[in-house]
PDBQT receptor file of N, H, CA, C and O in Angstrom, charges set to zero:
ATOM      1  N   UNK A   1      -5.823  -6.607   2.664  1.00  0.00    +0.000 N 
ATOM      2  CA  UNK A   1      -4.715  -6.325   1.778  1.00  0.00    +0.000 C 
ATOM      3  C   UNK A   1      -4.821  -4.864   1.354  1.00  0.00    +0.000 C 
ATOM      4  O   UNK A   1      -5.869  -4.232   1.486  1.00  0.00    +0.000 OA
ATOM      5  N   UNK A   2      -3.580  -4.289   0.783  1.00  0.00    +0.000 N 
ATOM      6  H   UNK A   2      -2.728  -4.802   0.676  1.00  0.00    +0.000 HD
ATOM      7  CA  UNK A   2      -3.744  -3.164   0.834  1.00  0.00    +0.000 C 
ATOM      8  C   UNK A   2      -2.552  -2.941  -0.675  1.00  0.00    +0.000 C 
ATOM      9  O   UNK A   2      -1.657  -3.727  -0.986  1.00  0.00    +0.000 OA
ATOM     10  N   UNK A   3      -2.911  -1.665  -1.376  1.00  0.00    +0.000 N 
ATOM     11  H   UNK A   3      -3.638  -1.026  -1.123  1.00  0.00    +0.000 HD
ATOM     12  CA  UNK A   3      -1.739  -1.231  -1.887  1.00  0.00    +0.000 C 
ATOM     13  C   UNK A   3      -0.758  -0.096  -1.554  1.00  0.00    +0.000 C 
ATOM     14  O   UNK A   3      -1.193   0.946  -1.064  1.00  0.00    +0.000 OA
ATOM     15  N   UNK A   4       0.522  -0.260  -1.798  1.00  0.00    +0.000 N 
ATOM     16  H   UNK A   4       0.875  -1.106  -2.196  1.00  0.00    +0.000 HD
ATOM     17  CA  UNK A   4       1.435   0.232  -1.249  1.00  0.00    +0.000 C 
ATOM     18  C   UNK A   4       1.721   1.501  -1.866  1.00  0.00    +0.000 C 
ATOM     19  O   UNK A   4       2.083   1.126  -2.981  1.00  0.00    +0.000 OA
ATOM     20  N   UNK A   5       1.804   2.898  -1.873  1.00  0.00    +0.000 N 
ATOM     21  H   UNK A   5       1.509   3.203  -0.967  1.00  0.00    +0.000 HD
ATOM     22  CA  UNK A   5       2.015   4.174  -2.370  1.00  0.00    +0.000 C 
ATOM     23  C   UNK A   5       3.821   4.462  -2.248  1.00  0.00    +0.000 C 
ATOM     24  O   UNK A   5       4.357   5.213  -3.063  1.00  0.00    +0.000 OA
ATOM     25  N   UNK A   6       4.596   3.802  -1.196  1.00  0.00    +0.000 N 
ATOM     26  H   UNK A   6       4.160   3.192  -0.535  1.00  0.00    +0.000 HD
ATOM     27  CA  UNK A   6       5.481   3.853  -1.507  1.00  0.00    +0.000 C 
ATOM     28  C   UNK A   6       6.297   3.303  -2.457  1.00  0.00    +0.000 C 
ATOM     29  O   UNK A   6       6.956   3.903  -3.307  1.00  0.00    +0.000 OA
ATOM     30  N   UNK A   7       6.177   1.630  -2.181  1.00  0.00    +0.000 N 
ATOM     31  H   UNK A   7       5.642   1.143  -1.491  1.00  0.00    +0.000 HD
ATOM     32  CA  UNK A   7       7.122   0.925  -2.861  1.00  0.00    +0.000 C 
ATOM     33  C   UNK A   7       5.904   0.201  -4.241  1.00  0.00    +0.000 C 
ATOM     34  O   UNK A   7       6.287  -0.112  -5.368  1.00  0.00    +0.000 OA
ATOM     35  N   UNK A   8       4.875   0.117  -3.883  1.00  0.00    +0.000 N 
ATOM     36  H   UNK A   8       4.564   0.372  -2.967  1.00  0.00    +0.000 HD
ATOM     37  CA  UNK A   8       4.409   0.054  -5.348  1.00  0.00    +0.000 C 
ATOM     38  C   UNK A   8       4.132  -1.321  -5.493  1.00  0.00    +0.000 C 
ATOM     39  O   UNK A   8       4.437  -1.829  -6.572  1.00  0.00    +0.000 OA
ATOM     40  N   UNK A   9       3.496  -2.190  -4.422  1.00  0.00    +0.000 N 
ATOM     41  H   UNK A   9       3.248  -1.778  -3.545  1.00  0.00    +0.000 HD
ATOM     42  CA  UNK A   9       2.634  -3.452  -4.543  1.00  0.00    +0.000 C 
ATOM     43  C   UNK A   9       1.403  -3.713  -3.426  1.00  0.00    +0.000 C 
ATOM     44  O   UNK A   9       0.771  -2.968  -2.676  1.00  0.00    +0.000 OA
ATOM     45  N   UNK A  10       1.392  -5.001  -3.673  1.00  0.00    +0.000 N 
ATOM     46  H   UNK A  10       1.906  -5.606  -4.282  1.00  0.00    +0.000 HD
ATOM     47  CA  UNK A  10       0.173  -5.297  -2.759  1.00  0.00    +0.000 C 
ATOM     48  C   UNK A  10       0.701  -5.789  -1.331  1.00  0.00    +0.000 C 
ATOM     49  O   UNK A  10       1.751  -6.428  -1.272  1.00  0.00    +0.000 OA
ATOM     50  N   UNK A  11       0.008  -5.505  -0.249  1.00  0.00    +0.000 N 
ATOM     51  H   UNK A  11      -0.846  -4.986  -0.297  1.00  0.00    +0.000 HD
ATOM     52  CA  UNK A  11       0.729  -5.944   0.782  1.00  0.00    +0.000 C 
ATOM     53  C   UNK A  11      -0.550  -6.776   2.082  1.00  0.00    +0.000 C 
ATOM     54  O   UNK A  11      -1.612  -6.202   2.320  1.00  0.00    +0.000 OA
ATOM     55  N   UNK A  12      -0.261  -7.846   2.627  1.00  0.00    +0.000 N 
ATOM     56  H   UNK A  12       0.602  -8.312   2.434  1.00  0.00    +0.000 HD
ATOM     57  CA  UNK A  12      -1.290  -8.344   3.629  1.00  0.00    +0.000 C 
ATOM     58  C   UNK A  12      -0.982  -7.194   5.027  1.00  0.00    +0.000 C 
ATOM     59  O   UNK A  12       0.057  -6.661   5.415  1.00  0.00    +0.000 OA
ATOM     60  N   UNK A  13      -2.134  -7.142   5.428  1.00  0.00    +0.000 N 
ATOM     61  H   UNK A  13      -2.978  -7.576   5.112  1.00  0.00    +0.000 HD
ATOM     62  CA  UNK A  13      -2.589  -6.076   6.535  1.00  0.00    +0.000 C 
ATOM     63  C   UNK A  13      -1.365  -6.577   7.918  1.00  0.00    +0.000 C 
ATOM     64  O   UNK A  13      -2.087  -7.297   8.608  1.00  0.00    +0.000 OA
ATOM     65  N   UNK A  14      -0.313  -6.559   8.440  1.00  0.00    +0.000 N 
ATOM     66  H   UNK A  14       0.273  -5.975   7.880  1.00  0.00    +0.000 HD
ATOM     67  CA  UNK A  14       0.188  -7.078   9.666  1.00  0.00    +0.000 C 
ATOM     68  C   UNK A  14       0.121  -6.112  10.905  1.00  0.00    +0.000 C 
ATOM     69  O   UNK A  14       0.675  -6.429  11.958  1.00  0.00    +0.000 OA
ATOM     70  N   UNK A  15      -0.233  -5.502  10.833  1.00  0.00    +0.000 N 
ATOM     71  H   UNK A  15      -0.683  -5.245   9.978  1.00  0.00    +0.000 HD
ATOM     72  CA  UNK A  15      -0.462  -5.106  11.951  1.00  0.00    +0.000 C 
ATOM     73  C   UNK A  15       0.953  -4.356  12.803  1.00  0.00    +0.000 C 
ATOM     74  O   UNK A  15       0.953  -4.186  14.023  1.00  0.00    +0.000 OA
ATOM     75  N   UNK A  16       2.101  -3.971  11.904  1.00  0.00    +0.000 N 
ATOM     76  H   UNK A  16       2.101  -4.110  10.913  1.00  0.00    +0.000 HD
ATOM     77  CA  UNK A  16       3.114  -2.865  12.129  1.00  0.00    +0.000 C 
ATOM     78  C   UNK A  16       2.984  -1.680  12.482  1.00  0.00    +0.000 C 
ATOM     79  O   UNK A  16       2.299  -0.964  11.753  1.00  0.00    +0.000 OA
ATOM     80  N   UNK A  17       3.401  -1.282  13.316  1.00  0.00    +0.000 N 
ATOM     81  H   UNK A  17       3.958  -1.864  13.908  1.00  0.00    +0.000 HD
ATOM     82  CA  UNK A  17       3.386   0.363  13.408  1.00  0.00    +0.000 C 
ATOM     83  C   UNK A  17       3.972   1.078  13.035  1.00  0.00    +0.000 C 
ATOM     84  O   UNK A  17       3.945   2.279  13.300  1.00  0.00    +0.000 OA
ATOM     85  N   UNK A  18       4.786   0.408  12.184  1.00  0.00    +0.000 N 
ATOM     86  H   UNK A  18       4.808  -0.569  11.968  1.00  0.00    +0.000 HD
ATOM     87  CA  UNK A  18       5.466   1.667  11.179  1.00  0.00    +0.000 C 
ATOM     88  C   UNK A  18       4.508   1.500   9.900  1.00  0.00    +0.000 C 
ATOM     89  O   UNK A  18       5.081   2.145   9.022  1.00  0.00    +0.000 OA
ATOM     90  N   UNK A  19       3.006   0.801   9.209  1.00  0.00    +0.000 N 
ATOM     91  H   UNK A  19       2.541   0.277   9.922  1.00  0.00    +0.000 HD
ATOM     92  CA  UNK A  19       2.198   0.506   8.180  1.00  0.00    +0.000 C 
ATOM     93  C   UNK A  19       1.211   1.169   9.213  1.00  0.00    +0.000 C 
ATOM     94  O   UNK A  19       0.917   1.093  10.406  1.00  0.00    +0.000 OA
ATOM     95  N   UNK A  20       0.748   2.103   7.675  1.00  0.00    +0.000 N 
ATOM     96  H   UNK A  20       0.987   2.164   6.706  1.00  0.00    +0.000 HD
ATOM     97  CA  UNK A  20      -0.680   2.709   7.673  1.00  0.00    +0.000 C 
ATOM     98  C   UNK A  20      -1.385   2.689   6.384  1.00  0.00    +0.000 C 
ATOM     99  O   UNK A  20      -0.869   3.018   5.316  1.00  0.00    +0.000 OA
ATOM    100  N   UNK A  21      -3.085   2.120   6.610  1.00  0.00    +0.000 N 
ATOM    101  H   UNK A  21      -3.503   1.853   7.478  1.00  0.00    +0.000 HD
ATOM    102  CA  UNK A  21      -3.320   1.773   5.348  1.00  0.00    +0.000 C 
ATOM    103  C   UNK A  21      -4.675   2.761   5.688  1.00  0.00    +0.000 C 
ATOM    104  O   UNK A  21      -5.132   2.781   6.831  1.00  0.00    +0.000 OA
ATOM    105  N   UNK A  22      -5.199   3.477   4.728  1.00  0.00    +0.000 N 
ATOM    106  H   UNK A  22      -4.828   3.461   3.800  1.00  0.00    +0.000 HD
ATOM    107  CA  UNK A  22      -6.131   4.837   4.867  1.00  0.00    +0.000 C 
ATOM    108  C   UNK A  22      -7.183   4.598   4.848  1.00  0.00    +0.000 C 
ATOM    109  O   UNK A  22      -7.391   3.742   3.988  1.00  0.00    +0.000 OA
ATOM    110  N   UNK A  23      -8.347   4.992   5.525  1.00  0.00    +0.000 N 
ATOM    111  H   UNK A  23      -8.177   5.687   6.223  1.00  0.00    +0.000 HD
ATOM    112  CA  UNK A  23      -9.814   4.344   5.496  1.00  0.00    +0.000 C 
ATOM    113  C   UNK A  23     -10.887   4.661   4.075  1.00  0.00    +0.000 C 
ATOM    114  O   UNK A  23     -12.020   4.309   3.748  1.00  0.00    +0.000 OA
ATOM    115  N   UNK A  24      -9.580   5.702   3.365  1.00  0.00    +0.000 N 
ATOM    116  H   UNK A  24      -8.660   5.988   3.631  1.00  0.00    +0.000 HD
ATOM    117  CA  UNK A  24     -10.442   6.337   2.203  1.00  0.00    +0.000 C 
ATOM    118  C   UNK A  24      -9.368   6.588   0.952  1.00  0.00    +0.000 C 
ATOM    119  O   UNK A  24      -8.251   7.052   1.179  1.00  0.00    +0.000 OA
ATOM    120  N   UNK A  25      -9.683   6.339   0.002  1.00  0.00    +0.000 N 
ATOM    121  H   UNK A  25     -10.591   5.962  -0.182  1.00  0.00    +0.000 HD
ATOM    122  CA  UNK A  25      -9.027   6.191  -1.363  1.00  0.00    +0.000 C 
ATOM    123  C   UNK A  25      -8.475   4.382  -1.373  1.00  0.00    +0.000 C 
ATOM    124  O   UNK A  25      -8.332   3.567  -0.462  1.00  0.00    +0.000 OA
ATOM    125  N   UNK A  26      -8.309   4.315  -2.632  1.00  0.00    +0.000 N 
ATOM    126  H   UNK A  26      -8.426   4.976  -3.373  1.00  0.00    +0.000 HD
ATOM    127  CA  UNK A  26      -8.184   3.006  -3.102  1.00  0.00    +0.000 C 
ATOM    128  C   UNK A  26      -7.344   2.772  -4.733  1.00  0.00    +0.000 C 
ATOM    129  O   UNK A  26      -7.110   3.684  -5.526  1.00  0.00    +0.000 OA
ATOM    130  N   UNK A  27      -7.038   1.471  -4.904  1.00  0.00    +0.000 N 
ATOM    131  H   UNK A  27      -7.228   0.730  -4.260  1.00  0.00    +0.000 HD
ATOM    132  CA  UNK A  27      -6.248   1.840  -6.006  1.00  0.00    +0.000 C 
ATOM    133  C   UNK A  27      -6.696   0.313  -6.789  1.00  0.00    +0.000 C 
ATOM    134  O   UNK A  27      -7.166  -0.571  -6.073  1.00  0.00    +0.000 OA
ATOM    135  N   UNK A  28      -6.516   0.060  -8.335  1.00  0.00    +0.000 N 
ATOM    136  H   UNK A  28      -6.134   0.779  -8.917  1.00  0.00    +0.000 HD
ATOM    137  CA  UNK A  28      -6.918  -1.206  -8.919  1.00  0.00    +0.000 C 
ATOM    138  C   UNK A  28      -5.278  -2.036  -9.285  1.00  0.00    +0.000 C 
ATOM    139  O   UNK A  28      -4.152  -1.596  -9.514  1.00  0.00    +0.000 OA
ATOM    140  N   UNK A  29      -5.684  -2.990  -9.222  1.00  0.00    +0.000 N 
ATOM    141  H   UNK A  29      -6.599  -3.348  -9.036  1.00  0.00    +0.000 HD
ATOM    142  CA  UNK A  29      -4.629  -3.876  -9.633  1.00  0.00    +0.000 C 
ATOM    143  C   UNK A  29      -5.466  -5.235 -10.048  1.00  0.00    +0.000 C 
ATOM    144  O   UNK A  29      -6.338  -5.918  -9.512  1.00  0.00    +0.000 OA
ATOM    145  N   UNK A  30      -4.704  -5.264 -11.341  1.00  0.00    +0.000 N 
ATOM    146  H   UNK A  30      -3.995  -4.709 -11.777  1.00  0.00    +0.000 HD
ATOM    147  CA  UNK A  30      -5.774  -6.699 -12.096  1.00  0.00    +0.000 C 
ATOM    148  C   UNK A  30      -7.121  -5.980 -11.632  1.00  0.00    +0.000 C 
ATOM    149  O   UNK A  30      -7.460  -6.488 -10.564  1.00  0.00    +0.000 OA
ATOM    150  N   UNK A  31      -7.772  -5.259 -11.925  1.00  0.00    +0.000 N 
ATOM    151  H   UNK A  31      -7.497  -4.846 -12.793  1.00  0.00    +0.000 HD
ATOM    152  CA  UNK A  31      -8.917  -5.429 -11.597  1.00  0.00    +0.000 C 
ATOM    153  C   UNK A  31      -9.837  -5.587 -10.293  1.00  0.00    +0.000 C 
ATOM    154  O   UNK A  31     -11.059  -5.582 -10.144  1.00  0.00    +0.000 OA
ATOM    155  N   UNK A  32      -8.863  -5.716  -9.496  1.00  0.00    +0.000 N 
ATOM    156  H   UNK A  32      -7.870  -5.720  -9.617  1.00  0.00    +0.000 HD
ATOM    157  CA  UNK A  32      -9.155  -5.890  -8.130  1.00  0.00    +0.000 C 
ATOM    158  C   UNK A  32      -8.986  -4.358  -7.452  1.00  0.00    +0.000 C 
ATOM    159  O   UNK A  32      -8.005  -3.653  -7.690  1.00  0.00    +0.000 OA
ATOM    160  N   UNK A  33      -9.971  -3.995  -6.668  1.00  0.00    +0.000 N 
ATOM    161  H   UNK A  33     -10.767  -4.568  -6.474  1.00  0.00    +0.000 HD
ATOM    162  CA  UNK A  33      -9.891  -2.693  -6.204  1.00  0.00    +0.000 C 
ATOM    163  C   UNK A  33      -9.601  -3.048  -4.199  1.00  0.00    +0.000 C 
ATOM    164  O   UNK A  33     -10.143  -3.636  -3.264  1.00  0.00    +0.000 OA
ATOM    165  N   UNK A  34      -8.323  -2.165  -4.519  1.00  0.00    +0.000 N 
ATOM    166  H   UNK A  34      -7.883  -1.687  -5.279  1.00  0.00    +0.000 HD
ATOM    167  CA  UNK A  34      -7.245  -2.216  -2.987  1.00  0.00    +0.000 C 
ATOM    168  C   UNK A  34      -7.420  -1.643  -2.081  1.00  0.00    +0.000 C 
ATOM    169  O   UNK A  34      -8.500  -1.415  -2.625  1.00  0.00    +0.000 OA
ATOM    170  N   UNK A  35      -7.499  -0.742  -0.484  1.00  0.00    +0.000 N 
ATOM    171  H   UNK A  35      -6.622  -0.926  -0.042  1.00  0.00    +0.000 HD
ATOM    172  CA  UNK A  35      -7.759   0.106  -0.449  1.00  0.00    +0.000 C 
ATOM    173  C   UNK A  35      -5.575   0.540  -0.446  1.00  0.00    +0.000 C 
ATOM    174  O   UNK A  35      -4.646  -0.242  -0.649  1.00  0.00    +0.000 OA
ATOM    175  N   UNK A  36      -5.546   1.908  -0.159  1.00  0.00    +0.000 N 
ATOM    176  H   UNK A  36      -6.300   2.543   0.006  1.00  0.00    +0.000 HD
ATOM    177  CA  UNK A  36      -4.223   2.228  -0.340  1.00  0.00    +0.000 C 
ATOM    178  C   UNK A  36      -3.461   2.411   1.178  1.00  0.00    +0.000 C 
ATOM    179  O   UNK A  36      -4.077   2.811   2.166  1.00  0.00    +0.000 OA
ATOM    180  N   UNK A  37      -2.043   2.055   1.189  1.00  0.00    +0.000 N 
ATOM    181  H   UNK A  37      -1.543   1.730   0.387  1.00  0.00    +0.000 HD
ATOM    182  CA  UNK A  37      -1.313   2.576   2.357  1.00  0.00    +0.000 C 
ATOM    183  C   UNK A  37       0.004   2.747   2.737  1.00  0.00    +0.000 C 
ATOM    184  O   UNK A  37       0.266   3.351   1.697  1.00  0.00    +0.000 OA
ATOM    185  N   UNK A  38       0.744   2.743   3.145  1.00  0.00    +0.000 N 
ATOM    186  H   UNK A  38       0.532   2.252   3.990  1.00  0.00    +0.000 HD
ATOM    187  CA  UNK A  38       2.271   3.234   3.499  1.00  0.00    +0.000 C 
ATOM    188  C   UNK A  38       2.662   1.753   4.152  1.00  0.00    +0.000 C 
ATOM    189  O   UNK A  38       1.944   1.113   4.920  1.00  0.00    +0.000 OA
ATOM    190  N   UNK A  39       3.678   1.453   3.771  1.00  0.00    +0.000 N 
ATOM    191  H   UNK A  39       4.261   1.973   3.147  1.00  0.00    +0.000 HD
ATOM    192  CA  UNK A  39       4.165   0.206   4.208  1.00  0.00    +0.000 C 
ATOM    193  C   UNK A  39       5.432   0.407   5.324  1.00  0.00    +0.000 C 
ATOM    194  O   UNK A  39       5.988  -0.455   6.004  1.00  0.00    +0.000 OA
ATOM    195  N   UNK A  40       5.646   1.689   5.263  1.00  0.00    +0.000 N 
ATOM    196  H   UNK A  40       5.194   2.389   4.711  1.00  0.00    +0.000 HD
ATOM    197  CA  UNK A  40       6.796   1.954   6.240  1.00  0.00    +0.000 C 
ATOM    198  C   UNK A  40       8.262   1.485   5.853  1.00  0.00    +0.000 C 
ATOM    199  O   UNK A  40       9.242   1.765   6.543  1.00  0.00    +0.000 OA
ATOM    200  N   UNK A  41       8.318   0.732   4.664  1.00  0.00    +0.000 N 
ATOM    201  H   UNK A  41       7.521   0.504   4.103  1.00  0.00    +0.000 HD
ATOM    202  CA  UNK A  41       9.760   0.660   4.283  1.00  0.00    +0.000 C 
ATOM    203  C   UNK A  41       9.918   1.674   3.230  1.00  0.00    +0.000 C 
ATOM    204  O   UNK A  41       8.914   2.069   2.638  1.00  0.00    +0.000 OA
ATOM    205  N   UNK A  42      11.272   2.207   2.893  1.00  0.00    +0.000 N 
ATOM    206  H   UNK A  42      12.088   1.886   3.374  1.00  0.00    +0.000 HD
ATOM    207  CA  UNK A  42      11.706   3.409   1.806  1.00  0.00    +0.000 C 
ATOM    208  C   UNK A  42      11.472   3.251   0.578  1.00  0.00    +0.000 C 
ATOM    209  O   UNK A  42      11.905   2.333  -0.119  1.00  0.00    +0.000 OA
ATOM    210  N   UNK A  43      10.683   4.247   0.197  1.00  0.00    +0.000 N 
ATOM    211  H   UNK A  43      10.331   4.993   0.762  1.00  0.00    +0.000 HD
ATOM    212  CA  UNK A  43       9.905   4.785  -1.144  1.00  0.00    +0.000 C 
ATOM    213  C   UNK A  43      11.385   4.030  -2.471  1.00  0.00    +0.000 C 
ATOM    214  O   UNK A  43      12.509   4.500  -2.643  1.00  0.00    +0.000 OA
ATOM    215  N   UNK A  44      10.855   2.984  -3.048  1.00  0.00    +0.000 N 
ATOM    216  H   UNK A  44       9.942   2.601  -2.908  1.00  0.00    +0.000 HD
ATOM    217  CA  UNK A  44      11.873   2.757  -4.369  1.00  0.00    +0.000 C 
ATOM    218  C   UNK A  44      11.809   3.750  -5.528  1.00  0.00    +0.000 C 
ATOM    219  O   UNK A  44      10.894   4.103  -6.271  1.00  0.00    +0.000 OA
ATOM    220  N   UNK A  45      13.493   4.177  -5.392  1.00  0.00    +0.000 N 
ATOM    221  H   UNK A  45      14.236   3.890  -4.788  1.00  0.00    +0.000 HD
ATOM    222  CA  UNK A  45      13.330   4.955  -6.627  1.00  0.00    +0.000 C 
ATOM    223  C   UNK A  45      12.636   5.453  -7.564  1.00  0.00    +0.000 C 
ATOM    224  O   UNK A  45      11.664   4.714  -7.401  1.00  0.00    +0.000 OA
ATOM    225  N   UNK A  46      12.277   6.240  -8.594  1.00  0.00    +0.000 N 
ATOM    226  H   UNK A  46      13.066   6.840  -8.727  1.00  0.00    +0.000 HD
ATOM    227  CA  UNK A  46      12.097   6.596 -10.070  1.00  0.00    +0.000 C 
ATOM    228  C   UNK A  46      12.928   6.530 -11.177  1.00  0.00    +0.000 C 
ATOM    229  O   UNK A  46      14.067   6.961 -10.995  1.00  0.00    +0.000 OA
ATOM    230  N   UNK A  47      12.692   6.158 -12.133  1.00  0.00    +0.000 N 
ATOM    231  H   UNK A  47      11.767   5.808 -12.281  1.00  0.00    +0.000 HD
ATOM    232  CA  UNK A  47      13.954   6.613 -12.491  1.00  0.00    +0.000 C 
ATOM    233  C   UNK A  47      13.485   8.141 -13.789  1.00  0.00    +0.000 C 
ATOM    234  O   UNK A  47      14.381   8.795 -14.322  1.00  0.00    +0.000 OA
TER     235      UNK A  47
């Protein structure tokens, strides 16, 4: 599992080639430490 830098959750590893998840840096959620990655769908807003 991984967390997502674009859209901003947790995501299971599938094996897409448009998803890249980084062998280095990481992020917490609940307490649980993620490592981080690009899910390949478009970055959600800010507001």
């Amino acid at each position: 599992m991984y967390f997502c830098l674009s859209c901003g959750t947790v995501h299971q590893i599938t094996g897409n080639p448009d998803e890249v998840v980084f062998k280095t840096g990481f992020h917490y959620v609940r307490s649980i430490k993620y490592a981080v990655g690009l899910c390949g769908r478009p970055a959600k807003k800010m507001a």
